[in-house]
C-alpha positions in Angstrom: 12.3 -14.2 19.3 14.0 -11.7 16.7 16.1 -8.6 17.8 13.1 -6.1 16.4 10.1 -8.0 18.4 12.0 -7.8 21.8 13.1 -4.7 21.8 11.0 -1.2 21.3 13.4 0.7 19.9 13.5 -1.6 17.1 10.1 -1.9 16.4 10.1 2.3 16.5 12.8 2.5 14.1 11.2 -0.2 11.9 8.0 1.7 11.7 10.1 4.6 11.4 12.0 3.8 8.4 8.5 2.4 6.2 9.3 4.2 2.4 7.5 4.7 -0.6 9.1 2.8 -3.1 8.3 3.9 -6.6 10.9 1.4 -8.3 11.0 -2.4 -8.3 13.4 -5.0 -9.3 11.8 -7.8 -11.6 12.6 -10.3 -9.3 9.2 -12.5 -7.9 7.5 -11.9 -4.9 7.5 -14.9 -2.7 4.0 -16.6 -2.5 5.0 -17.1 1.3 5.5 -13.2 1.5 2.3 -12.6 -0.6 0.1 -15.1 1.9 1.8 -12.8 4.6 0.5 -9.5 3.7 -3.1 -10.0 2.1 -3.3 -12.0 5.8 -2.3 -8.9 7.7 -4.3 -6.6 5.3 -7.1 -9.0 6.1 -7.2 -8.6 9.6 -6.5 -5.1 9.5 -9.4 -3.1 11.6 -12.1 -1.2 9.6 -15.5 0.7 11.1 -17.6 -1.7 13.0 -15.8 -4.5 11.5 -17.4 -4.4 8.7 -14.1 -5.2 6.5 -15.6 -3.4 3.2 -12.0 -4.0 1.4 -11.4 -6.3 -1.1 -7.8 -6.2 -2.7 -7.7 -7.6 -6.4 -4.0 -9.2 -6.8 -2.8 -8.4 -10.3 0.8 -10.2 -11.0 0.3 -9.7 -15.0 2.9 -7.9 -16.6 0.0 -6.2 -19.3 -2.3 -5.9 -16.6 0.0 -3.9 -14.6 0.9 -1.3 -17.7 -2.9 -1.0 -18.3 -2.6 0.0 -14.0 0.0 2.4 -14.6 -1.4 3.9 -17.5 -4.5 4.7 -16.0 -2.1 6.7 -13.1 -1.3 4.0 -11.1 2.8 4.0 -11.7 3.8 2.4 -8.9 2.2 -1.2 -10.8 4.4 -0.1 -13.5 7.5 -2.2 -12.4 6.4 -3.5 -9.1 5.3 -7.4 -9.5 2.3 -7.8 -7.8 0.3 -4.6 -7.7 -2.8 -5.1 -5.0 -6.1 -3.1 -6.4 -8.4 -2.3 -3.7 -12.0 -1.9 -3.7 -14.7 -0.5 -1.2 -18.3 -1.0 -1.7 -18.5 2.7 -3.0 -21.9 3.2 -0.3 -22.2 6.9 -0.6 -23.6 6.9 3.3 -20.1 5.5 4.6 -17.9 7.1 2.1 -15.5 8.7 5.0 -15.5 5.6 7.0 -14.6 3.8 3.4 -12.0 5.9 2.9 -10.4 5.7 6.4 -10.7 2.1 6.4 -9.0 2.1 3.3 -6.1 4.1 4.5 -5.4 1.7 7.5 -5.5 -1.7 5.3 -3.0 0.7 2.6 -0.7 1.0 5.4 -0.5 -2.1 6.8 0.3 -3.9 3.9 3.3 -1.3 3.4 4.5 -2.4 6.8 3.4 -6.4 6.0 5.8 -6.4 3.2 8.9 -4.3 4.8 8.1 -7.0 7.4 9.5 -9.1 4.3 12.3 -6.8 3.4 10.3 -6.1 0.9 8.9 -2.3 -0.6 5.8 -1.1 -1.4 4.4 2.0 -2.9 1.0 3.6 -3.3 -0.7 5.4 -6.4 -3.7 6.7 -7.2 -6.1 6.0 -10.5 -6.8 9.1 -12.1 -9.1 10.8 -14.7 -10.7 8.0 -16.2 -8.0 5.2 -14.3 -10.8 4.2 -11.7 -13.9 3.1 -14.8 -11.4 1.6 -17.3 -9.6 -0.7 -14.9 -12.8 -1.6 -13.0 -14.1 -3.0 -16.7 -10.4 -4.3 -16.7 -10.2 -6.8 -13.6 -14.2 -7.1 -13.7 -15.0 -4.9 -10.8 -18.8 -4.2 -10.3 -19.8 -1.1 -12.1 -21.1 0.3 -8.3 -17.9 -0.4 -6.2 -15.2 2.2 -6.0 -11.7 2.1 -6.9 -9.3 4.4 -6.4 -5.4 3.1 -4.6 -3.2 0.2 -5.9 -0.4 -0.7 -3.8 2.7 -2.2 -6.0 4.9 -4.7 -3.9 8.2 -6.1 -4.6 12.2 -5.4 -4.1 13.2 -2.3 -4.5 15.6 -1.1 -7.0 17.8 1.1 -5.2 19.9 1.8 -8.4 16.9 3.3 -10.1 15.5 5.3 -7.3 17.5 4.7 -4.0 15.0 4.5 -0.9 16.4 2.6 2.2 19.9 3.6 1.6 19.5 7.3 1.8 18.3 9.2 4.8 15.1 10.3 5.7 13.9 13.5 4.2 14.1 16.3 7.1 11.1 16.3 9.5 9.5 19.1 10.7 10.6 19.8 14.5 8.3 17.7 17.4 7.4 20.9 18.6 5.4 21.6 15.2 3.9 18.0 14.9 2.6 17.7 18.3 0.4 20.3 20.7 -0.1 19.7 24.1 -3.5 20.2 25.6 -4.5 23.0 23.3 -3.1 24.1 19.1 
């Protein structure tokens, strides 16, 4: 058993230390470490269990630029940028969105589980129609987050190696019993 799955402290500072990464090395991603995350992402928890995520895995240098141009800058130099879709149902909108969120962070946490980083955009403007025509998305889903994976370049835009931004106190997070 490793160091970080027997002790707590570990896993807290693990979780702790999960980074945007907006800059990538070219290096591959492992099709071992790929398998990992859409596994994780797949059995990550959604409304009822309905699992209304699908992730569209883009590795395609020109597929990626057409990402980034359409906002999502992340795909730009990341490897392996992970499109997701939700069935766009106006009726569960909300619970599509939060169920969207959760798989978003755990496959940031799946691929720092690899030593790996991960970063998430947004499409913009007219991003979310051009790259569902793109990658063959029906016209009714929604698309909106891509999540670039890969190794971080720390010489372009240094993550793990410098310290956390400053947190607000504990005292201004959390409320006890009442705001």
């Amino acid at each position: 058993m490793s160091a970080v799955a027997s002790d707590p402290g570990a896993r807290i500072e693990f979780l702790r230390r999960l980074r945007q990464v907006r800059a990538f090395r070219p290096d591959p991603v492992s099709a071992a470490a790929l398998r990992d995350v859409l596994e994780v992402g797949r059995w990550s928890g959604s409304a009822s269990n309905t699992q209304p995520v699908e992730v569209v895995v883009v590795e395609d240098t020109a597929v990626r630029e057409q990402l980034a141009a359409g906002g999502a800058n992340t795909a730009r130099t990341a490897p392996v940028a992970l499109v997701l879709v939700t069935p766009g149902a106006a009726d569960r909108f909300e619970l599509e969105v939060f169920d969207e969120g959760r798989l978003c962070e755990r496959l940031l946490l799946a691929a720092a589980a690899h030593g790996l980083g991960a970063g998430v955009a947004w499409l913009k403007g007219e991003g979310p129609e051009a790259v569902k025509r793109l990658l063959g998305i029906p016209a009714g889903r929604r698309v909106r987050t891509v999540v670039g994976i890969g190794h971080p370049d720390t010489a372009a835009a240094p993550t793990r190696d410098r310290p956390a931004p400053p947190r607000k106190p504990a005292s201004e997070f959390a409320h006890r019993g009442r705001y």
